[in-house]
C-alpha positions in Angstrom: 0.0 0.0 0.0 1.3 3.7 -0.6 0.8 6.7 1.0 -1.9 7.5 -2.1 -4.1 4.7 -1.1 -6.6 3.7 1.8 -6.7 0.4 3.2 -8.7 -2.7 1.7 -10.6 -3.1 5.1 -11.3 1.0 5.0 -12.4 1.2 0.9 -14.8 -1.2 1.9 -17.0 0.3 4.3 -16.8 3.3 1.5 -18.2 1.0 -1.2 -21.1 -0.2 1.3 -21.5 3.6 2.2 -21.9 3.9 -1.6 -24.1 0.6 -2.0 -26.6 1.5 0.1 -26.3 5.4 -0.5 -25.6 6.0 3.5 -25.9 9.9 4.2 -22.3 10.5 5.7 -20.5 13.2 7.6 -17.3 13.5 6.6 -14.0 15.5 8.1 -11.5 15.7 5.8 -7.3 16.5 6.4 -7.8 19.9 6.0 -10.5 19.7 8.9 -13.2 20.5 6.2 -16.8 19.0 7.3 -18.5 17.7 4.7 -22.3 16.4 4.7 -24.1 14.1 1.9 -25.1 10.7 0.5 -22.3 8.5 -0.7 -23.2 8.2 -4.4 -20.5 6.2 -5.9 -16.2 5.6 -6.1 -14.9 7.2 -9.0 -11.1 7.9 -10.8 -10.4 12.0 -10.7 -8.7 13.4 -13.9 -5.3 13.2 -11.9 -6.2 9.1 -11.2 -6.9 9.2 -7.8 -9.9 7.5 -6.2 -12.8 10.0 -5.0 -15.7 9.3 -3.2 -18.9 11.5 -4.8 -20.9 13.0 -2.6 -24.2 14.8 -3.4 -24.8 17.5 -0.9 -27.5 19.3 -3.8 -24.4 19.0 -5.9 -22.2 16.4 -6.2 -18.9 16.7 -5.6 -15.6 14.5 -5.2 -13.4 13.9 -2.5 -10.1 11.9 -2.7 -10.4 8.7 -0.2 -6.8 9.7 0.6 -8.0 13.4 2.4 -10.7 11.6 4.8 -10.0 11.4 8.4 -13.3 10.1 9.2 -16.5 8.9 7.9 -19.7 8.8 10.5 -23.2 7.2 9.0 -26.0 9.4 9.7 -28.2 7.0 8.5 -30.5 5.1 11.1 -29.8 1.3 11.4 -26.7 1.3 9.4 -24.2 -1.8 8.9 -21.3 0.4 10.5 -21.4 3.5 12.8 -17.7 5.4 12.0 -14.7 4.8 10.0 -11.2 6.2 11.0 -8.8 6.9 8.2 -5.1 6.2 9.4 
């Protein structure tokens, strides 16, 4: 694994995040907060894997700048995720 790269175990709970379109919280490196439903995993322009988010727009955030991920949907399969 590189520096460029989250864990197997941690790109996983992002593609159930995505499968059942969990509405996340999200704090990012820069201590950005970031609200929305996990839409889908997708390659940027520079080839680095984002997670889309649609907060009434979509945007992309590279799985390398989360610190962590906390499901604000009720009854989820997973509470929190903590990016190392």
């Amino acid at each position: 694994m590189t520096e460029n790269a989250i864990s197997c175990e941690q790109h996983d709970f992002v593609e159930v995040a995505c499968m059942y379109r969990y509405r996340l919280r999200l704090v990012l490196k820069n201590r950005l907060i970031i609200e929305g439903t996990a839409i889908d995993i997708v390659n940027s322009s520079e080839k680095q894997e984002c997670l889309v988010i649609d907060n009434d727009s979509r945007i992309q955030i590279e799985l390398t700048q989360l610190v962590s991920m906390e499901v604000l949907t009720p009854n989820a399969k997973f509470r929190e995720v903590i990016f190392e």
